[in-house]
N, C-alpha and C positions, 0 to 999 in steps of 0.2 A: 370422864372418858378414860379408857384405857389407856396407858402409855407406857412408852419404854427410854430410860435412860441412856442413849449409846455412848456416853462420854463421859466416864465418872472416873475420878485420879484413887487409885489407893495405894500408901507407904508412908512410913513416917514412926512416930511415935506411936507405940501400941497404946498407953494409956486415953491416947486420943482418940483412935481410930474408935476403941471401943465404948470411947464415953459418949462416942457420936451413933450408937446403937439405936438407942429412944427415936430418931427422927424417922425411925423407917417403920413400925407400924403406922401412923400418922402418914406417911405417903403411899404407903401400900391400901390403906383406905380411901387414898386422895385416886388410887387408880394405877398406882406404880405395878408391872408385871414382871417387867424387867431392868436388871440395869449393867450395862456391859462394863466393868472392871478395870478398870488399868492397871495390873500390879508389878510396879516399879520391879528391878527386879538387874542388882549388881556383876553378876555372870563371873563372881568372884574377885572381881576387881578392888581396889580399894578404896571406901567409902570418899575419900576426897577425891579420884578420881571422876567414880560415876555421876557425882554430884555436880561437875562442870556444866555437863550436859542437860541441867533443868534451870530453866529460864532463873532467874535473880528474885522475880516476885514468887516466884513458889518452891524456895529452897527450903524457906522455913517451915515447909510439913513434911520434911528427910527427917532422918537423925542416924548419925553413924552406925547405934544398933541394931539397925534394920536391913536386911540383907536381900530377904524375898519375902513373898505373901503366901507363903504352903504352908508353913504353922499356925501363920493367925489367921489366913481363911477359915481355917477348921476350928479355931476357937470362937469365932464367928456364926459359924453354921451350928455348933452347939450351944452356944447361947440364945443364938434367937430361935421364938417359935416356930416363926417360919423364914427362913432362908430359901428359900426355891428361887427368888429373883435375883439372885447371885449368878452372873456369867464373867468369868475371870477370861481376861484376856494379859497374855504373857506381853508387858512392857520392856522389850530392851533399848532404851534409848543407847545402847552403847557395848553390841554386841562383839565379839573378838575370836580370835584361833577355828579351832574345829566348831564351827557356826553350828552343824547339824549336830553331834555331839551335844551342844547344850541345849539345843531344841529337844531331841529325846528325853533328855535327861526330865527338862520341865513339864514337859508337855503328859507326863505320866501323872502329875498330879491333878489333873481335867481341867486345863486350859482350852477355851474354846476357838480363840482366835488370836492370833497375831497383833503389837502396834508396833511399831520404826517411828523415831525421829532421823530425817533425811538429813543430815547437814554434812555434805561432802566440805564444806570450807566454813571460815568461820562466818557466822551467823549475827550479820549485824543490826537484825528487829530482836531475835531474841537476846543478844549479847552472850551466846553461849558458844564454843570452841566449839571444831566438828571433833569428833570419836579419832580421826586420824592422827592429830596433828595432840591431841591427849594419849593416846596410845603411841605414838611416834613413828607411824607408817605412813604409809604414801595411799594419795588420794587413789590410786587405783585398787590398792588391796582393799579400802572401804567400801569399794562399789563393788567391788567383788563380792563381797561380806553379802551387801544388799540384793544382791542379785539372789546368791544362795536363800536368803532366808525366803524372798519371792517363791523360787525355785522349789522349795520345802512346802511352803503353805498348797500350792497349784498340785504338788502331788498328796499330798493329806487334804484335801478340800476346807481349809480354815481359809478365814475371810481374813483380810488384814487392815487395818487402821494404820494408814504413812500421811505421819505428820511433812509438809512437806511444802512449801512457799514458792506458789506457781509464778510467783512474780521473778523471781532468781532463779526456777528450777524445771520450767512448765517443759522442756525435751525429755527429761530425766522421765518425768509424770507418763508423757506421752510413748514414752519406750516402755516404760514398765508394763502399760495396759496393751503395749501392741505386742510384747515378748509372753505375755500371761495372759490370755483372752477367756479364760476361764476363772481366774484369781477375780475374785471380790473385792475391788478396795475402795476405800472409803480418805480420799484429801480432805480433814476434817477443816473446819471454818471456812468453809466454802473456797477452801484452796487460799484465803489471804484477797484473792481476784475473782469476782464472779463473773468478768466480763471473759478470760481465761480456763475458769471453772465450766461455764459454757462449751466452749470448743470442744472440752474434754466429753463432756456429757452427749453433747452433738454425734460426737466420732466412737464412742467407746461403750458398748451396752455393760461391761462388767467395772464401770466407773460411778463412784456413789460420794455425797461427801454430809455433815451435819450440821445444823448454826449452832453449835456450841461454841462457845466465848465471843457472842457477835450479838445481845440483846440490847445493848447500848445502840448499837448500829441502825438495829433493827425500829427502835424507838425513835430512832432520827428520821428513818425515812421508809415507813411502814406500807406505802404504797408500791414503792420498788420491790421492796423485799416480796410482798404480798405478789405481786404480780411471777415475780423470779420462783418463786414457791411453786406455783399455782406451775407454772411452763412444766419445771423440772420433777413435779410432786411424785413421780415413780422414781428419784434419784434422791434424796434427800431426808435426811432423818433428825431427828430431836434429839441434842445431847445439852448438858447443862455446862462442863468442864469444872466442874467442882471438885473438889478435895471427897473424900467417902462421907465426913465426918462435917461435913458441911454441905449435903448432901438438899438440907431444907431451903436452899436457894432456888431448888425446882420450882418451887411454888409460884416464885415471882415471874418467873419466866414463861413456865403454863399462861401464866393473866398475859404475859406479851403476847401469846401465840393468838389466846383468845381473840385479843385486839385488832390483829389482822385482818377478821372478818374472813377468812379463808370458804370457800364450798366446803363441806362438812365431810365430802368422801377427801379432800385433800389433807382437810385437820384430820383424818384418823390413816392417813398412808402417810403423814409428819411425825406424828405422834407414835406411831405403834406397825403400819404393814411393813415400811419397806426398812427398818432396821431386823424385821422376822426376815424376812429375803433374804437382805444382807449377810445374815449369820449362815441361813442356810434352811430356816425353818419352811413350814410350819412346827 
């Protein structure tokens, strides 16, 4: 069956990213169409800086000389035969100053959408510092920041991915989609709270989120989830949360989806319609 990737990591090591090229004819057979991008992405900062802001278990796919993903996407899309399932979406976990400035600036090399890590304070599931208190400003000028880049995506029509932990943050969540009722966003891992992620869905038509890095969960208790699916199935999309370059973990996770036993219009609006929505497609 057709599908689409919405939650794929790419930066790090260029010999990596490209040695993990091989695994994407083999998915793009398996049915891959799409796969939305995350391309980390410094905002000129300095390398030890930006790197506070990515969780402890996946710092080791950085590396200092990696700045952004606009060189090596294009060495990417010239190597492979087929690249068309490339959808780069502009990662700043850790944006600063004239916010819209650097938006222009990236967005010219065909970024399709928007993602934010949310962490006004420090972050004690991920163990990561917020952007403020790294940058040495005040929690207000952050949320500033966040507001503006909202504000940008709502009038260019890009969809946004805000990483974002309803459990600590679920007003923030809720202001952003009552301030933007047009903005597309997406609280990936089903917000952290599905009991939470609900309300959100309940109240908010331009609220979406994916089970990306939740297959463990899901294998735990497949009836919940299965059910939670099934309610929400015009809200919710299929992402893997893998690294680019390790990308062949979809496979396993596909067999999870499988397992759910899901109605067949829902396994294909998880897999594949409502991240087309999402973006803005068809």
């Amino acid at each position: 069956m057709d599908f689409i990737d919405a939650h794929l990591h790419f930066g790090g090591r260029q010999e990596e990213i490209m040695g993990g090229l091989d695994i994407y004819p083999g998915l793009i057979a398996l049915g891959l169409k799409k796969a939305y991008i995350l391309c980390f992405t410094t905002f000129g900062l300095d390398f030890s800086d930006a790197i506070r802001v990515a969780p402890y278990h996946a710092r080791a796919h950085y590396h200092p000389d990696y700045v952004d993903a606009n060189n090596l996407l294009q060495k990417i899309r010239n190597q492979l035969e087929d690249s068309d399932f490339i959808v780069p979406f502009l990662d700043f976990r850790i944006i600063h100053g004239d916010v819209e400035s650097w938006l222009e600036q990236y967005m010219s090399f065909g970024y399709k959408g928007l993602k934010t890590l949310f962490i006004p304070e420090y972050d004690d599931f991920l163990k990561v510092d917020s952007p403020a208190d790294i940058l040495g400003t005040t929690k207000a000028t952050y949320l500033d920041w966040q507001q503006r880049v909202m504000d940008y995506g709502d009038k260019n029509d890009l969809c946004l991915i805000c990483h974002l932990n309803l459990n600590n943050h679920f007003e923030y969540a809720r202001e952003f989609l009552a301030n933007f009722p047009h903005l597309r966003v997406n609280f990936p891992h089903l917000g952290f709270s599905r009991k939470k992620m609900r309300l959100l869905f309940d109240n908010f038509e331009n609220c979406y989120s994916d089970i990306s890095g939740l297959f463990d969960h899901i294998k735990k208790d497949p009836n919940g989830y299965s059910d939670y699916i099934e309610h929400y199935k015009d809200r919710i999309m299929f992402g893997s949360d893998c690294a680019f370059n390790e990308a062949k973990k979809a496979e396993e996770y596909l067999e999870i989806v499988a397992d759910l036993d899901l109605k067949e219009g829902t396994t294909r609006k998880l897999l594949y319609d409502v991240a087309v929505e999402f973006l803005g497609g068809p």
